[in-house]
Structure formats: C-alpha cells, structure tokens
N, C-alpha and C positions, 0 to 999 in steps of 0.2 A: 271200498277200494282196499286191497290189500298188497301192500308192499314187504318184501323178503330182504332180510340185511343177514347175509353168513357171512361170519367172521373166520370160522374155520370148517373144516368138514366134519371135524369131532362135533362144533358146537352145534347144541337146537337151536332152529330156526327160530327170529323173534318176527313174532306176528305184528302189526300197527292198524289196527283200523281208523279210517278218519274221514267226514263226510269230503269226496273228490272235488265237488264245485269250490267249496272254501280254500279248500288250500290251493286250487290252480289261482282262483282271483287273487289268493294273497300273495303268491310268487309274482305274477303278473304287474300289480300295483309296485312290487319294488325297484320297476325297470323306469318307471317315472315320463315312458312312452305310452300311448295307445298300442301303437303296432309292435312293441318290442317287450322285451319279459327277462323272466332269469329263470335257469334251470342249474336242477343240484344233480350233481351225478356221484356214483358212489365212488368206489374203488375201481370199480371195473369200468366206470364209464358208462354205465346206465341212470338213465332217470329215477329219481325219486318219487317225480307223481308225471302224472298222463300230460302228453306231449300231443301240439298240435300240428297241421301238416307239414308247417313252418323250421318249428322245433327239430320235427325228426329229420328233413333234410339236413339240417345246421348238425343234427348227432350224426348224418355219416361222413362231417369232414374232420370227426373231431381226432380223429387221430394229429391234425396239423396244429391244434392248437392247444391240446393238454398236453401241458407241461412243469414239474416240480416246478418252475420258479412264475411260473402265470405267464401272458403276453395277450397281446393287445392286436388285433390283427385285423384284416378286411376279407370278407368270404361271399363268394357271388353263389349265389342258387336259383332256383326260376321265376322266385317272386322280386326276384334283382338284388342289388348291393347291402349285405350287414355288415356291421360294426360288431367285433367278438369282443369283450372283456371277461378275460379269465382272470380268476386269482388262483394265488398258490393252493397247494394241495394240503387241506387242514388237518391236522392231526389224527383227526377221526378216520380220516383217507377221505374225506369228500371236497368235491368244487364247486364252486360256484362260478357259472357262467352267466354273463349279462348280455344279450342282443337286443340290436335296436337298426332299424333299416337307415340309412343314410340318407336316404329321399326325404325319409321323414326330420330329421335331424337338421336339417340342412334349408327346412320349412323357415323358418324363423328368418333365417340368414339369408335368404334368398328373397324374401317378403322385406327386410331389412333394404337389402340392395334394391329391390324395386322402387321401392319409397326413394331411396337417394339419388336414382338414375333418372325418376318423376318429378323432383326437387332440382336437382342438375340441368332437367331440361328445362325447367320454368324458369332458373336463375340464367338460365341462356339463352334463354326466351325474352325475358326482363332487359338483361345485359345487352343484346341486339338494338332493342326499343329502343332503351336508352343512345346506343348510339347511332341510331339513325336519326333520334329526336337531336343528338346534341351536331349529326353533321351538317343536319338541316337548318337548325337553329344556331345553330354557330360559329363549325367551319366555312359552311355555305357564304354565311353572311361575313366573313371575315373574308374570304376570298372574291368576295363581290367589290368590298373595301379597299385590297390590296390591289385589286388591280385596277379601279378607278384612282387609286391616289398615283398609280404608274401613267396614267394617262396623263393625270395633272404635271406630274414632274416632265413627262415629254414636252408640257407646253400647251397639252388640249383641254382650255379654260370651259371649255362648253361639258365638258363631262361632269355629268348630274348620275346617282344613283334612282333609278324608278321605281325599285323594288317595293313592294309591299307587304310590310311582315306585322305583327300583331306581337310582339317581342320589344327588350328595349332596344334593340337596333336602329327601332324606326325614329327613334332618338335622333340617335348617331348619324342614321342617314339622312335625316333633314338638318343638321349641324353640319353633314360635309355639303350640301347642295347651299347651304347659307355661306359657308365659308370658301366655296370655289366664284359663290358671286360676287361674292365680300370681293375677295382677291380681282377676278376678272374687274368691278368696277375701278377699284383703286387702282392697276395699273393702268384702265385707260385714263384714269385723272390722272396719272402720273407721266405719262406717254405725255398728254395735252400741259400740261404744265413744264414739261422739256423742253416739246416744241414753242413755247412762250418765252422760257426761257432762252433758248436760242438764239429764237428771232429778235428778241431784245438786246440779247449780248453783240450778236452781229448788226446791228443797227449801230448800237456804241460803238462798236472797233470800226466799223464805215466811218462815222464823223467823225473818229479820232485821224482816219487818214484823209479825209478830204480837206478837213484847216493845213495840213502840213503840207501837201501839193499847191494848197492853193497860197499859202507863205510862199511856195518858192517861184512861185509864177510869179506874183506878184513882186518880188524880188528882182529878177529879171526885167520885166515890164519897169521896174527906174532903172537896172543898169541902161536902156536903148531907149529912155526919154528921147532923147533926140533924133531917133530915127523913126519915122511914121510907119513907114511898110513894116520893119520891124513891129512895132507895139501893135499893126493891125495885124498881123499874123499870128501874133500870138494872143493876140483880141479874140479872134478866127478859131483858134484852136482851144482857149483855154471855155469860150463857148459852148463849143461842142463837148470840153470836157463833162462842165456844168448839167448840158441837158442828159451826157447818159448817166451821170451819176447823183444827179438828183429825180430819176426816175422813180415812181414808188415800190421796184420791186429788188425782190432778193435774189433775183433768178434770171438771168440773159442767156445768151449764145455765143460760143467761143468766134464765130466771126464778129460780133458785136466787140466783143472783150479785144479781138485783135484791130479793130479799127479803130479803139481806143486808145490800146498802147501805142499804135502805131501815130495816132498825133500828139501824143507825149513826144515818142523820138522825135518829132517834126519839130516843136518845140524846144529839147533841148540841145535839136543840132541848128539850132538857130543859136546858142547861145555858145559851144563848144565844140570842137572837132570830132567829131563821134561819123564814123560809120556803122549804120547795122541792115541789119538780114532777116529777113523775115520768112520764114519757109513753114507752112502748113498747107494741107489738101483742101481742095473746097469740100469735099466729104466729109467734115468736122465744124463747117461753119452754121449748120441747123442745132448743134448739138448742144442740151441744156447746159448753161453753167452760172456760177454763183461770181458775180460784178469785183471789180477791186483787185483785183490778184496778180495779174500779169504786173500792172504798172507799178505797186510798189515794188517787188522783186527788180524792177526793171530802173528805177531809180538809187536803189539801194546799189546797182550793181556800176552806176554812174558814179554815184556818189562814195565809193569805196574801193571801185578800181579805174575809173577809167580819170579822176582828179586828183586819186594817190601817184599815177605812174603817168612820167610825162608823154613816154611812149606811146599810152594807151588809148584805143580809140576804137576798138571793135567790140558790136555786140549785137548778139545771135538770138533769136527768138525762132523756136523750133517747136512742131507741134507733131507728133505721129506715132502711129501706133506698136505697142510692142507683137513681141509672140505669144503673152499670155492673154492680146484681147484687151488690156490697159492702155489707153490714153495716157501718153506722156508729156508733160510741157517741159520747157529747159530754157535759160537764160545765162546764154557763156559770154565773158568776157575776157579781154588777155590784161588783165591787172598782175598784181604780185601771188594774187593767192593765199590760199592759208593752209598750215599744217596739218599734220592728223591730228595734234594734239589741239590745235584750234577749232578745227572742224567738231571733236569732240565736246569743247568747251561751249563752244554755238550753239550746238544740237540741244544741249544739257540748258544753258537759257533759253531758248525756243520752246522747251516742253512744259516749264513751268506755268503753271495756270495765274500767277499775278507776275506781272511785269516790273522789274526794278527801275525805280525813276529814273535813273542816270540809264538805261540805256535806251534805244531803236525804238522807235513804234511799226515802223513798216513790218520787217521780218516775223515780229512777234505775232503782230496782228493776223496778218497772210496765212502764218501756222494755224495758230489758235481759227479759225476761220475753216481752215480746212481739215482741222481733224474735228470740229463741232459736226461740220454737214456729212462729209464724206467718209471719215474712220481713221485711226493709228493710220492706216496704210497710207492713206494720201499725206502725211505729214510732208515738211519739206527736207530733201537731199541734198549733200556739196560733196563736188568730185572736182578733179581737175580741167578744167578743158585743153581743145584743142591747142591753143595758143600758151597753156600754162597756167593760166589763169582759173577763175573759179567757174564753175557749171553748177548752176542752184536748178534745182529740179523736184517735180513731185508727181504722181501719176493721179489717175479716177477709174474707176471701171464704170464701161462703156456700157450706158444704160440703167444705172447706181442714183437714184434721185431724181432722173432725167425729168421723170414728167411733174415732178413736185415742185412745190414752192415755198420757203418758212412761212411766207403769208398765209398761206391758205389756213 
C-alpha cells in the first residue's frame, strides 16, 4: 500500500509503505463497533488508508461535516442511518472521523427496553392476579357480609351466609350464621317473656280493679238493706258482673264488654240519678277485645262528675268508627270538667309506669292495660263534651290483636 502526503508542490513526495490489512483492522478496532470504524483524512479530505463500500459513501457527504471546529451529526446512505464524529482539524491538517450505524448502537438500548416492557408485562400480569385473587377473596366475600348484615338490620333473621370459601372467612361466615341464630332465638325468648309478662301484669291490674267495684257494690247493697227488690237487682247484676269477669280469659267482645257496662249503669242508676246512652253498631259487637275497660272509665266518670255536680246526671257511652278505619270508644259526661292545664297533668300520671298510692286505680289501670296490648296510640284522651263536661276516649285499630289472646 502506498500512500502520498504533499505538503507542497515544491516538496518530494514522502512515500509510507505499510502492510494494508493491519492498519485498516487497527483504525477499525478504534471505532469500538463491529459495523463502525474511523477514518483519517488528510488536508484534502482524502483517506489515509483503503476505505470500504461504506466509508466511501460516508466520504462523498463529507463536505457537510468537515469542519475547523468538528461536529457531531446524522448521515443517511443506502446501508441506512450513521452516527458522524468529527474532530477538529489537527495541526498536521488531518481528521479524524468516527462512524458507527445507529441501528447498531441502539442494539443495547432497544434489547434494554425489551427486557423492561417483558418485566412490565409479568409485573402486570402478577398485579392482575393478585387483584382478581384479592377481589375474589375478599371484596367478594366482604360484600357477600355487607349485604347480609343489611338484610339483618331490615329485620330478616332467617338470613344465613352459604358461601363456601377455603379462606378465613369461613370463619367469619359461620360467626355471622351463629350470631343471626344467637339473635333470632333470643328475641323470640324475649318476645315470650313479654308476652308472660304482660299477661301477668294485666291479670294484677284486673284484680286490682275487680275488689274496688266490688267495695262499691257491696257498699250499696247495706245503703238498700231494707229494700229486697233492691238488694235482688243488684244481687241480679252484680252476678253477672262476677261471671264475666271471672272468666279465664284476657280477651272478649266489645258486645260482651257493652253488656257489661251496661248492668253497671243498671246498678248505679239504682242507686243515683243518672241517665245514660248507649249508641254502638251491631257490626262491632263480634269484635275482639281486652275485658275491664269501658266500666272503670265509666265509674270513674260517676264518681267525678256526675257526684261532684249536683246537676249532673248524663252519661254517653259511644262506640263508632273513624275515617282513618279506628275504632273509637268515648264516655262523656256533663260534670265540671277539667282544664288544659288539668287535662295535661292527668295524661302525665296516666303515663307513668308505677302508680302513686294516694291516687285512682281505675284510670291508671285502663291506660296502662291499653298501651300494654294495643300501643302509645290507643292510650287514653280527655276533651270536652257535649254538655261541657269531660269526654274520656281512646281508639284500637280495627283488626290490631283481634285474633289473639295474652293467654295463648
């Protein structure tokens, strides 16, 4: 190989021989590519040693990239995209050029990225698993939870979890199926033990009012010693009182309950001037109802208006239906009445669950009795009546316990 370096046209040519293979591998190795190398060019822009088909395309673009100060640039030719590094122009006048294809350069970093976007999929691959493992095992099973403890809060004790999981859920869900029976048996002991107690409490408030009717009977019965018809009439009546209210049940019929009251009145208009009124439908007389109620109402309304006021001497016993489908009962008399602020005061001892000695048994008892069976609602009311007097009153809804009995 012989290469020419003229410096001027004065000067001899200096001659270089040098074997061609060695020196192309050794430019070659400096490029630190396979496919890429470096080539010196002199002053002119020619090669210093033999150039491959590569090289000399890349030497006819080089007028774009020799330049005194180097540069660094991208150059497309038909084997595709290189990489240029020029440096400055060395004192001697020569350059050195570095090319290396981008394809190849880009090897690494592409091989790089693969691996991370092969990594990225398995980590999202992974991440998926896991959330299908954790919706199944344990959103699933929390919202299987949530919405049977919603059934329980509705009320519906029969809801059991069936599910069958291999997790510790299955824990859980045989904890809530113990604890929904737990619950279910305990309130119907609890239910049954209301009902006991009930029927017990209203059996006492019964015989708290049957000695006190039966004082005043017998009361009567020596005022009219001396009168036979008398003491048989209410012999007659206080009899019949006897047989219906030592009957063994907690449960009669509002005709029952009215032929009841109605030989009380018989009774105490044997004894005082009293007119009264009776007005109910026969279409109420099948109708279940709880014993005792009309008649103390009905004495209490004697003994507080129609023996306070000399005047007084009517009393209304009325039984009929409203507009909301409530059974109303009412007991008016033309007494003095009482205020708002009395009426208030009433209502407020009436609600109290223990009774102060110094007052009433009747009224107390009657309440307490009918908010035990029938609810707040049915409690007792005082309004005016017709006459000015008081109107004691309480309602039931029509078909409310009807077919029941505390006994049962």
């Amino acid at each position: 190989y012989q290469n020419r370096y003229e410096d001027s046209a004065d000067e001899p040519y200096l001659l270089v021989r040098m074997e061609s293979n060695f020196l192309y591998r050794l430019k070659n190795t400096t490029s630190g590519f396979s496919d890429g190398g470096t080539i010196f060019l002199d002053d002119r822009g020619a090669s210093l040693f033999a150039t491959d088909e590569v090289e000399r395309e890349l030497l006819l673009q080089k007028d774009r990239y020799l330049t005194e100060d180097g540069t660094s640039m991208e150059i497309r030719i038909s084997s595709g995209k290189y990489r240029m590094i020029v440096s400055k122009q060395l004192k001697n006048g020569l350059w050195i050029v570095c090319y290396y294809p981008i394809s190849t350069m880009l090897k690494s970093v592409q091989f790089i990225t693969g691996v991370f976007v092969v990594m990225l999929l398995v980590l999202i691959s992974i991440a998926l698993s896991i959330l299908v493992l954790y919706y199944k095992n344990i959103i699933r099973m929390m919202n299987i939870l949530t919405n049977k403890l919603h059934e329980v809060e509705l009320g519906n004790l029969e809801a059991t979890i069936d599910e069958d999981t291999k997790n510790e859920f299955r824990y859980i869900f045989e904890q809530f199926n113990y604890m929904v029976v737990r619950i279910r048996l305990l309130l119907q002991e609890t239910i049954k033990e209301q009902k006991l107690r009930n029927q017990a409490e209203m059996r006492q408030l019964q015989l708290q009012i049957q000695p006190h009717f039966l004082y005043n009977c017998l009361s009567y019965i020596v005022t009219v010693a001396n009168n036979p018809s008398a003491v048989t009439r209410m012999a007659v009546h206080l009899s019949k009182y006897y047989r219906y209210s030592t009957r063994k049940k907690s449960a009669t019929t509002i005709g029952e309950e009215i032929d009841y009251a109605k030989s009380y009145l018989e009774i105490m208009a044997m004894r005082k001037r009293i007119e009264y009124e009776i007005v109910v439908a026969d279409v109420f007389n099948e109708v279940r109802f709880i014993p005792l109620i009309l008649q103390p109402i009905i004495e209490n309304a004697i003994g507080h208006a129609i023996e306070e006021r000399e005047e007084a001497t009517h009393i209304k016993v009325e039984i009929f239906m409203k507009e909301d489908g409530k059974i109303c009962f009412s007991v008016s008399d033309d007494g003095y009445g009482l205020t708002e602020e009395q009426i208030r005061e009433l209502c407020a001892r009436l609600a109290k669950r223990e009774r102060d000695e110094n007052e009433s048994v009747g009224l107390w008892n009657v309440n307490q009795r009918l908010v035990n069976y029938y609810g707040k609602e049915s409690a007792l009311t005082f309004t005016k009546s017709e006459w000015g007097g008081l109107t004691v009153s309480f309602v039931i809804e029509l078909g409310k316990r009807q077919d029941e009995s505390i006994d049962r």
